[in-house]
N, C-alpha and C positions, 0 to 999 in steps of 0.2 A: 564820490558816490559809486564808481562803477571798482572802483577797485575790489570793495568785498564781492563781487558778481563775479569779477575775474578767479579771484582766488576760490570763492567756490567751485567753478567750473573748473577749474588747474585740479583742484583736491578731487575734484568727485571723477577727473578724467585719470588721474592717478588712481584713485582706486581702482577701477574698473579696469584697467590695465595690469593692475596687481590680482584682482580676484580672476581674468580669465584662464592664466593658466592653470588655476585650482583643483575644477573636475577631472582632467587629463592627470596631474598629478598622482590627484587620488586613487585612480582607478590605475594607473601604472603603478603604484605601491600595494596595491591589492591583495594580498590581505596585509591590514597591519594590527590587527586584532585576532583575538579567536572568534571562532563560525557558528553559530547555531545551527544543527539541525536537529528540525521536528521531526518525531517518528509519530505513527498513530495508534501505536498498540502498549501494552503497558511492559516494564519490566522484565526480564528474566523466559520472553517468549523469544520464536523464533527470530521477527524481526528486529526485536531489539539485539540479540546475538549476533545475528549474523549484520545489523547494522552500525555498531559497536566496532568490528574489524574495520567495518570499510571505512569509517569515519578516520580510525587509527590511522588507516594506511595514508587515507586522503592529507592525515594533519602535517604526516614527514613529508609529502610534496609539495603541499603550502606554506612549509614553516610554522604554522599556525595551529593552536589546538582546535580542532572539531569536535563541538561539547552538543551531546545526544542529551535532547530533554523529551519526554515519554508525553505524549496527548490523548491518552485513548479516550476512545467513545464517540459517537456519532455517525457509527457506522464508516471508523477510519477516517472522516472528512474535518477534523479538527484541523489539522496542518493546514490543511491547505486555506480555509478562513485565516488561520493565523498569520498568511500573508497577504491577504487584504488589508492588514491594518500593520502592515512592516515596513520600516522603509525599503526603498527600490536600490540599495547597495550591497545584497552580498552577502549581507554580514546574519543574515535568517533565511534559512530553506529550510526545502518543507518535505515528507514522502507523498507521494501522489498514488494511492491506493486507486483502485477500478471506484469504490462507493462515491467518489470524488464525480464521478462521469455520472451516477443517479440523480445526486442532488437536489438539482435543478428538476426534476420530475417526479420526486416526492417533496419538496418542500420548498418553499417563497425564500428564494435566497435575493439578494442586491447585489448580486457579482455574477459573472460570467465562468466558468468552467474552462471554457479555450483562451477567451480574450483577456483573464485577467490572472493569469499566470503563466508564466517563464519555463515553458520544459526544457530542464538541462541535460537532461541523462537518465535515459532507463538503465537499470544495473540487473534486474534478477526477475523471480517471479514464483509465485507459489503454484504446489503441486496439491491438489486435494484428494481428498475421502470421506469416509465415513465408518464411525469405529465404535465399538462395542465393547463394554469390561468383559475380560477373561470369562467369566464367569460366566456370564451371559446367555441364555437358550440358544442365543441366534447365532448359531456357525455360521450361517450361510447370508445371503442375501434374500434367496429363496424364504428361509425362516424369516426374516425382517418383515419380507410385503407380508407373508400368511399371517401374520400376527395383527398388523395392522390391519389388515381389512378386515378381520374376526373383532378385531377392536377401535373402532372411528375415534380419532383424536387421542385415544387414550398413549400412546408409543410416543415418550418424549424424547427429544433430542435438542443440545444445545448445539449455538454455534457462536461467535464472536463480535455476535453484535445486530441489529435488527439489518436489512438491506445490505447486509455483505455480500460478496460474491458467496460463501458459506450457504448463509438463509437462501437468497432468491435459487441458488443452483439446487438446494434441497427440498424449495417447492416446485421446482420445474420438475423434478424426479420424483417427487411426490405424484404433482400432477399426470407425467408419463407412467405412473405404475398403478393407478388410479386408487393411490391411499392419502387418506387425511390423519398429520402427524400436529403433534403439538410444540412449537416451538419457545427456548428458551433461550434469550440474550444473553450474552457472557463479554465483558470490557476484552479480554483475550484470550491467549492459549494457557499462558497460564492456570488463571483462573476457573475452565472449562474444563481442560484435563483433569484436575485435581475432585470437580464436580462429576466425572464421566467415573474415573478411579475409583471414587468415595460408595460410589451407587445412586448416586443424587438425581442423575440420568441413567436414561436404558441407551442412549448413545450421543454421540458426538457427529456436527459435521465440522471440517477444519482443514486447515494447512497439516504437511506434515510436522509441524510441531510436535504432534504424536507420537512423531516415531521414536522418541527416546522409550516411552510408555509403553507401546507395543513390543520393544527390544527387549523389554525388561519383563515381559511376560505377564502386565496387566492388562493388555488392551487386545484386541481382536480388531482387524480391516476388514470390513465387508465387502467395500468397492473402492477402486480409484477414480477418478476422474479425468485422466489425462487421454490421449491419442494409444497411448500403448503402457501397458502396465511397468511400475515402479521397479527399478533395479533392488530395492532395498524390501519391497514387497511382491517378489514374483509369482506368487500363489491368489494374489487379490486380483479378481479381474475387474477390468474397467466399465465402464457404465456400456459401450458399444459392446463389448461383450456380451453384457445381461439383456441383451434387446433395448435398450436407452440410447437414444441417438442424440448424446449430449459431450462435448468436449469442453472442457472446462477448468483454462488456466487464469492465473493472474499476473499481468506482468506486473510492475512498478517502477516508478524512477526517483528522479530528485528535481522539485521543480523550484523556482524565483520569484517574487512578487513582479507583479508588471512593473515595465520600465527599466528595470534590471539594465545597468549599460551594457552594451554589445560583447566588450573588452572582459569585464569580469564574470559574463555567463561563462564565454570560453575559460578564461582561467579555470573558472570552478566544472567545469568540462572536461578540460586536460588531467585535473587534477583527480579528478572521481572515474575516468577511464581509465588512468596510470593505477591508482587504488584497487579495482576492481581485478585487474590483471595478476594482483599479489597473491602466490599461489596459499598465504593466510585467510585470502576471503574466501577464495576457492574453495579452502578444506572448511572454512565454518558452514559455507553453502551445504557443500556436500552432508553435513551433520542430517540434513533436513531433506534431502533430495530432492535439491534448489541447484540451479547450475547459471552463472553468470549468463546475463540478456542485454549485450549493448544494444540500445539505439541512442545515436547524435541528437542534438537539437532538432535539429529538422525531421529526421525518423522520428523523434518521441512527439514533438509537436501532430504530423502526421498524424502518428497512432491516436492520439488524443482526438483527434476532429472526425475519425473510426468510431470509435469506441463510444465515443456520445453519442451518434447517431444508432449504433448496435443497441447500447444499453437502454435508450428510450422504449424500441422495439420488444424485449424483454418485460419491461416496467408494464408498458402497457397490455402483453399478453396476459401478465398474472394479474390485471387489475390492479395495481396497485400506484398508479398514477393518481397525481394530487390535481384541481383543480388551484389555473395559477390566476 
């Protein structure tokens, strides 16, 4: 009678002896597959470009290919859902745009922003503006508000999507110039350019993903956005310039679904710091006058538990907080 009891306890303490060195394995083999990462804009824009290189550079460190699948819409924050329902090994990451930080204070989301995802690595960060076809009345910025306040609502401008850093920074400028502008959603830069180019808009607000379009003598910059005017656009002055006391970058990283073992955040840390180093990402950057932005785990975590408390602050000036 007791001998099948023995034997099961023999067999189930063998296995269990056999399954625990498993995880350790696993995660010391690390990658033995190729990577997903999510990007959150579509196609043939900035970020897919210039995240395209880095994925490349990332795949010769890892051994492994790293395969860029395109999620746009939701104001950037697709990715980052997409790892709420990924497993916790490695093998899906996500870009972690700023719209990722609003979320939660425009809309009933079931996850957490800091607590359920893995900041691995900030890489870069977009430079903005605001841009007009060639063509267009508006030389100036001056020209832009005159027109607008001669015409309420009527001055449309796209940007890449509802609560981007794009939209909210261009009703903040809105608001500080005290003109009321029409806004127009676009999945991305693509997309948007192509609408600003066409005449479909009287302008654009955006990353420089523009600047091949302006290079090429269809676009006009009215303003930058940054702390001090674009190397690539010295003649556009920045919003502090025109009397706007607004600065206005985006950084971005590469984040994990929670639980992420400790062991393979780092690898995928080493491997996307070493990537980003390669003076190939550099020169894709510089396409866009983007310039590499490390922060570690703990710097991007940081910035992250910033930036949610900044962007509520924001959300809630332009009214545009959700009852949760």
């Amino acid at each position: 009678m007791s001998f099948p009891s023995v034997s099961r306890r023999s067999a189930l303490m063998l296995a269990l002896a056999a399954a625990a060195p498993l995880p350790a394995l696993a995660q010391s083999s690390f990658p033995n597959k190729p990577i997903k990462l999510v990007i959150a804009f579509p196609a043939g824009g900035p970020t897919d470009i210039t995240m395209r290189q880095l994925a490349a550079n990332a795949s010769k460190v890892l051994g492994q290919t790293v395969i860029i699948e395109n999620k746009p819409g939701a104001g950037g924050t697709l990715p980052a859902q997409a790892l709420q329902i990924s497993p916790a090994d490695g093998y899906t990451i996500a870009q972690i745009p700023l719209g990722v930080f609003r979320l939660a204070y425009t809309t009933k989301v079931g996850w957490d922003p800091i607590k359920d995802i893995n900041y691995v690595i900030n890489v870069t960060g977009y430079a903005f503006g605001i841009v007009v076809p060639a063509d267009s009345p508006f030389k100036t910025w001056q020209d832009f508000v005159a027109y607008a306040k001669a015409n309420p609502g009527k001055l449309t401008y796209g940007s890449t999507g509802t609560l981007t850093s794009p939209h909210l920074t261009t009703e903040r400028i809105a608001q500080a110039a005290g003109i009321e502008l029409q806004h127009v959603p676009y999945k991305g830069s693509a997309d948007l350019m192509l609408a600003v180019v066409s005449g479909q808009l009287m302008a654009a607000a955006d990353s420089t993903g523009f600047a091949p379009q302006v290079e090429a003598g269809k676009l006009r910059v009215l303003n930058t956005w940054g702390a001090k005017r674009l190397a690539k656009f010295p003649d556009a002055p920045t919003l502090k310039e025109l009397g706007i006391d607004i600065v206005q970058n985006s950084p971005f990283g590469i984040g994990a679904p929670k639980g992420t073992p400790p062991e393979v955040v780092k690898k995928l840390h080493d491997a996307f710091k070493q990537a980003m180093e390669d003076p190939s990402y550099v020169a894709a950057l510089d396409k866009y006058d983007m310039l590499p932005d490390y922060k570690s785990s703990a710097e991007y975590t940081k910035f992250a538990q910033d930036t949610l408390a900044r962007e509520k602050a924001i959300i809630e000036k332009l009214g545009l907080a959700k009852p949760q």
